[in-house]
N, C-alpha and C positions, 0 to 999 in steps of 0.2 A: 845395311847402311853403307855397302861399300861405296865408295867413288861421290860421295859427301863433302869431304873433305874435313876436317879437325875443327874451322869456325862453326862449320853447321849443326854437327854432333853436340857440340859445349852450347850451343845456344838452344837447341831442342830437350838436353834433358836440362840445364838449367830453368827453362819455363816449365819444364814437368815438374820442377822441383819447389816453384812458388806457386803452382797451379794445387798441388798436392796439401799447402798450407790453407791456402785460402779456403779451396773445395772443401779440404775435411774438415776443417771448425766450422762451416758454413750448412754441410752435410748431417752433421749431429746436433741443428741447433734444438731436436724433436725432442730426443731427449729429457730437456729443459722444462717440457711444458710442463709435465704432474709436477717436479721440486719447486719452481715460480710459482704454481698455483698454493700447492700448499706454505710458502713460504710467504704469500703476498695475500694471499685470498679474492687475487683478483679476476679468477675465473676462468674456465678452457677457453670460451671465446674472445675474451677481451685480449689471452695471449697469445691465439689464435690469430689473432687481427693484426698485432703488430707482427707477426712473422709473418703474414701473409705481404703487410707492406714490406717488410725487407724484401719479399720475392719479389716484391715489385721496382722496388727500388733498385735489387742488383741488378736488374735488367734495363730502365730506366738509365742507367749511368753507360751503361754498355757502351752507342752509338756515339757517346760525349765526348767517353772517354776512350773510345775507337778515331774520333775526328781528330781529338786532340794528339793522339798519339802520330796519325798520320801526319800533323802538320808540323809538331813539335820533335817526335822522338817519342819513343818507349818511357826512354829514363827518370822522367820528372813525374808522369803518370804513375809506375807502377810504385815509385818511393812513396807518393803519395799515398796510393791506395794501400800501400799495408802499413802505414803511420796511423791512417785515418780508422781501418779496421781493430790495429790495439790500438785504439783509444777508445772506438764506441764498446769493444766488447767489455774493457776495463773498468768504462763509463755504467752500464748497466747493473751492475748488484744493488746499485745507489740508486734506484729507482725504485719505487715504491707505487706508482701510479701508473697506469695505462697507457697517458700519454707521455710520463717519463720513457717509460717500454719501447711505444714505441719511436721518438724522439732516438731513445740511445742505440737499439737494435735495429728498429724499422728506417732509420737514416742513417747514424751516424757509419753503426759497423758494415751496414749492406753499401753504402755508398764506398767505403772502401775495399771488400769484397769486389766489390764489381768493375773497378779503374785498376784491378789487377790481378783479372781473370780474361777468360776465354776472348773477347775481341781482342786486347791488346795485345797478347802473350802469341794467336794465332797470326795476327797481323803481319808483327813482328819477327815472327820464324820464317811466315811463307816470303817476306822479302828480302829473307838473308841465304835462301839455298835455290837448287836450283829445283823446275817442273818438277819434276821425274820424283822428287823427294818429296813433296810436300803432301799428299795423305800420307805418307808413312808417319813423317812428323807430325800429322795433327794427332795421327793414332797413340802416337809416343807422350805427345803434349797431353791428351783427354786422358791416358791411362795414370798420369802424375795423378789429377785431381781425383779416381777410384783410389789409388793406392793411399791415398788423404785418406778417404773416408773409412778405408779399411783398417788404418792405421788409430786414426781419432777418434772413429766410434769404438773402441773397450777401452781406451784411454781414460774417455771423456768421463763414459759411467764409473769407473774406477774412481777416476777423480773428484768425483758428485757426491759418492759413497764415501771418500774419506777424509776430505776437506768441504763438502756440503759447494751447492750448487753458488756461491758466489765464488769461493777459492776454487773452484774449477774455472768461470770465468776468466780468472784473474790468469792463470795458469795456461791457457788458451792465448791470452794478450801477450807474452811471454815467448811464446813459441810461435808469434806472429813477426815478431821483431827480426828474429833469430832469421825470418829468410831474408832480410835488407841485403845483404852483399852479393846477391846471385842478382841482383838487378844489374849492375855490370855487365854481367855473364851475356844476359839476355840482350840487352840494348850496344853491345861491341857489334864495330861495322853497318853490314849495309848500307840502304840509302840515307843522303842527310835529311834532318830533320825539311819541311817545309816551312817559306815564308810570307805570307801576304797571301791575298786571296780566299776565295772560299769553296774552292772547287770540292772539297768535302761535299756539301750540301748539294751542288746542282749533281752532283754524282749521286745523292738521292734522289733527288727532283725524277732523275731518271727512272732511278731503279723501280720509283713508286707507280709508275706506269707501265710495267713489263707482266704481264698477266703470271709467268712462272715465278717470280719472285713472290709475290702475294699468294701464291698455292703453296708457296715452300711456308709461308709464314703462319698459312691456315694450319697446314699442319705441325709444325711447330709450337703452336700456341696450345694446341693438346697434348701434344708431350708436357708439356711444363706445367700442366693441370695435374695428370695421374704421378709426376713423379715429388710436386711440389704436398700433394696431398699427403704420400707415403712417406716425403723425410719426416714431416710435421707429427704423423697422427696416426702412423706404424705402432710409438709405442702403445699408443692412448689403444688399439686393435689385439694388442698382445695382453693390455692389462685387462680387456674384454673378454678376453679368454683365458681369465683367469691362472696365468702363464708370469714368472718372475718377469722383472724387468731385465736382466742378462738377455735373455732371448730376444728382446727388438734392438740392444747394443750389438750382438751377434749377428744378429739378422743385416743388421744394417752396413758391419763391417764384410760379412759375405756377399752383399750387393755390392761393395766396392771391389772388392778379391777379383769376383766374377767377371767384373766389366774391366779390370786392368787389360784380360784376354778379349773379351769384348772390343774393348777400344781397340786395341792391335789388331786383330781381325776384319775390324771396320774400315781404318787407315788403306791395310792391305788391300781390302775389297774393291774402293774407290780408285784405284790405279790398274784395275784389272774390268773391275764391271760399271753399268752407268750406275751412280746413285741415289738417285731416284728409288731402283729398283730394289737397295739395300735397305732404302728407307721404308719401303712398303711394306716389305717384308720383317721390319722390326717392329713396325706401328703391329701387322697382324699377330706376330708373334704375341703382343704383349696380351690384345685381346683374347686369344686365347690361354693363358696362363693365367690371366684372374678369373675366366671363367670356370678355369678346372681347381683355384685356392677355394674360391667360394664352395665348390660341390666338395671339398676334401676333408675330413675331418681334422681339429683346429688344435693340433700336436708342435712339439718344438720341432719334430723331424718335415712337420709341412710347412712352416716357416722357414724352415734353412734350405728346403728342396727350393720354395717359392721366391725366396730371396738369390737364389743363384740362379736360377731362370730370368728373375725379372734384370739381372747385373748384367746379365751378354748384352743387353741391350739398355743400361742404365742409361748412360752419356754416350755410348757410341752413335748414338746420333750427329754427333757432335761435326765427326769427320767428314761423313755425306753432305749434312748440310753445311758445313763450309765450303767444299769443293764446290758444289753446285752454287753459290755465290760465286765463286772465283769463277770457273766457267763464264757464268755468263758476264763479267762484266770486269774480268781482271783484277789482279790485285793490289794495285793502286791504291784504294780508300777499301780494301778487304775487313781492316778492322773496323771501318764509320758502316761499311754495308752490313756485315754480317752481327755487329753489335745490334745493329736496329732489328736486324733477325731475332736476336737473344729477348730483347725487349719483348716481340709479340710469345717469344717462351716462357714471361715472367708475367705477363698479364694473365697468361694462363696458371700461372705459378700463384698467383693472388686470387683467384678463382678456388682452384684446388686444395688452397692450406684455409679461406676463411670459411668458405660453403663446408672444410670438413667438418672446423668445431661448431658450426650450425645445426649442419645434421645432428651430431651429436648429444647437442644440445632440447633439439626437438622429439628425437626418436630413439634417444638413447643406445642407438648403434651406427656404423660409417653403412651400413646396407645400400641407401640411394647412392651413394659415393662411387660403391665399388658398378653399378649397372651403369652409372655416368659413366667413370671408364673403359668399361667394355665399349661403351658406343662412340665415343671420344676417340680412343684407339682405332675401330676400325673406319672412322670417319679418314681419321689422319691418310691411316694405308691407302685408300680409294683414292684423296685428293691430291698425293702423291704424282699419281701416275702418269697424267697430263703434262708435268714441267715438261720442257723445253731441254732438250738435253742430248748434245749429238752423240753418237757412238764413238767409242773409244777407236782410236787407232788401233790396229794390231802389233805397231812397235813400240806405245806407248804401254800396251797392254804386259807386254813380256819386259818390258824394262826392267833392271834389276830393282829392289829396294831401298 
C-alpha cells in the first residue's frame, strides 16, 4: 500500500470493517434454518423461501442504493443500511409466519444488508484513491466481508446453543449497531456528493447495451446460485451426513479464513493480469471441486478440505468483476453499474437458496443441486472469456500495490 496515502488506507479498511459486519451476520443466516424450523414449524421450504428473497432483495437494493450513493454521498446510504439491517434482524424472532419471515428477513434485514455492502463501500473507495490502488483496495474491501464470516460463523452457532436462535438474533442486531461510527471513516473526502439530474440511469441505459457487460452478468448470475445455495443449505448437507452441526459452523467459518487470502490474491491479480481470465479460472476452479466433494467420502476432514478450496474463491470474484465494470465504462456511477451487476448475482442467489429446499424437499437429498453446479460453474468459466477487455499495460502491470 505504499504511496496511498493515509485518506486512502483509513477509508479502505474502514469499509472492510463494515463490509466484515454486514457480510458475516448475512453469511450465517443457514445456520438458522433447522432452529426456525423446529422452533416455528414452518418448514425447510417456506424458510428456504424467505432467505432466498433476502438473496434477492440484497441484490435488488444494490443499483439503488449504488445510484443513490453516487448522487448523494456514501454517508446517508450506509447509516441507513445498518439501522435498517438491526432492525429487520431484531424484528424477526417475532415472527411466527412465513410471511412475517419473510417480511422481516426477506426485506427488512436484506434491504439493509445491501445499501451498505459491496456497491456502495466499492464505489466509495475506488473514488477516493488513486488507478494504481483500486484492485488492491477491492481485495482488502472483499476480504473484510470473509473475515465476517469467519468470524460470525462459530459465534453465531455458539450463540444459537446458548441463548437459543432468537437471543442470537438479538445479539447479531447488537453488533450491527456497533459499526455506525466507521461510516465517517468511509464517506471523509472525495468527490461531493451530486445534484440534480439523472445521469445514473442513462449511464445504465448504456451499459445495458454493451454485449460484455451482459457476459459479465451471465456469469455472475451463476456464481450467486452455487454460493447462495451453500450459505443456506451447507448445514441442512452436514446434517445429511449424519455429521454434528459444529462442522457446517466450521466449514462455513473456513470458507471465510480461506477467501480473506483469496480476496488479496484476487485484488492483486487484477492489477497484474486481465480479469476476465481470473474469472475463468475461478468459475473452473469451483466446478471441479464439487465434482471431486461429491466422489469423496462425506467426513469432517472433506468438509473442511472442501470449504477451503471452495473459500480461494468464495467472493473473490468480487475484485475481477468490479474492475472489469470500471474498465469499461469508468468510475463515475461504479456503484449504480456494478450494484446492477450484484443484482443479476442475487437472482441467482434466489434460484440457488429456494430450488435447494425444493430439491430437498422432493428427493430428500441437495444431489440435483450439487450436478446444477457443476454445470453452472462451468457455464460461468466459458462465458467469461469473450468480455471485452484490453491488455494491461506493462507499467500498470508492475505498478507497486
Amino acid at each position: 500500500m505504499t504511496g496511498w496515502g493515509r485518506p486512502a488506507v483509513v477509508v479502505t479498511f474502514a469499509a472492510a470493517a463494515i463490509l466484515m459486519v454486514t457480510m458475516g451476520a448475512r453469511n450465517t443466516l443457514g445456520l438458522f434454518v433447522s432452529p426456525i424450523n423446529s422452533a416455528t414449524g414452518l418448514g425447510v421450504v417456506t424458510i428456504s423461501f424467505a432467505m432466498a428473497v433476502a438473496q434477492f432483495t440484497w441484490g435488488a437494493v444494490q443499483p439503488v442504493a449504488g445510484a443513490l450513493a453516487d448522487r448523494h454521498g456514501p454517508r446517508p446510504i450506509l447509516i441507513g443500511g445498518l439501522v435498517l439491517l438491526a432492525f429487520g434482524t431484531a424484528l424477526t424472532p417475532f415472527m411466527s409466519s412465513g410471511v412475517g419471515l419473510v417480511f422481516a428477513m426477506g426485506l427488512l434485514s436484506a434491504m439493509g444488508a445491501g445499501a451498505a455492502s459491496f456497491s456502495v463501500l466499492l464505489g466509495a473507495a475506488a473514488q477516493r484513491m488513486p488507478a494504481e490502488a483500486r484492485g488492491t483496495a477491492s481485495g482488502v474491501i472483499n476480504a473484510g466481508g470473509s473475515f465476517g464470516q469467519f468470524v460470525f460463523a462459530p459465534v453465531t452457532q455458539k450463540l444459537i446453543q446458548v441463548f437459543g436462535w432468537a437471543g442470537a438474533m438479538w445479539g447479531l442486531a447488537v453488533m450491527m449497531l456497533v459499526a455506525l461510527p466507521l461510516v465517517g471513516l468511509v464517506a471523509r473526502g472525495g468527490p461531493a456528493p451530486q445534484k440534480g439530474g439523472s445521469r445514473p440511469w442513462s449511464a445504465v441505459r448504456e451499459a445495458m447495451r454493451d454485449r460484455s457487460y451482459l457476459l459479465l452478468h451471465a456469469g455472475f448470475f451463476t456464481c450467486g446460485f452455487h454460493i447462495a445455495f451453500l450459505v443456506t443449505h451447507l448445514p441442512g448437507e452436514v446434517d445429511l451426513c449424519g455429521l454434528p452441526a459444529t462442522v457446517a459452523s466450521w466449514s462455513l467459518a473456513i470458507i471465510g479464513l480461506a477467501n480473506i487470502a483469496g480476496s488479496l490474491l484476487a485484488g492483486a491479480a487484477v492489477s497484474r493480469y486481465r480479469s476476465k481470465y481470473a474469472l475463468a479460472l475461478m468459475y473452473a476452479s469451483r466446478a471441479l471441486l464439487i465434482a471431486v466433494y461429491l466422489a469423496a467420502p462425506k467426513t469432517e476432514a472433506t468438509f473442511y478440505l472442501f470449504a477451503f478450496g471452495l473459500g480461494l474463491t468464495w467472493l473473490s470474484t468480487v475484485p475481477p468483476t468490479a474492475t472489469i465494470v470500471g474498465k469499461l465504462f469508468g468510475i463515475r456511477y461504479l456503484a449504480t453499474l456494478f450494484g446492477l451487476t450484484l443484482l443479476s448475482h442475487q437472482i441467482g442467489a434466489f434460484f440457488g437458496a429456494y430450488l435447494g429446499g425444493l430439491a430437498l424437499e422432493r428427493t430428500g437429498n441437495y444431489q440435483w443441486m450439487w450436478y446444477a453446479d457443476i454445470a453452472l460453474a462451468a457455464f460461468a468459466a466459458l462465458v467469461n472469456l469473450p468480455i471485452r477487455e484490453a491488455r494491461l499495460e506493462p507499467a500498470r502491470s508492475a505498478a507497486p500495490a
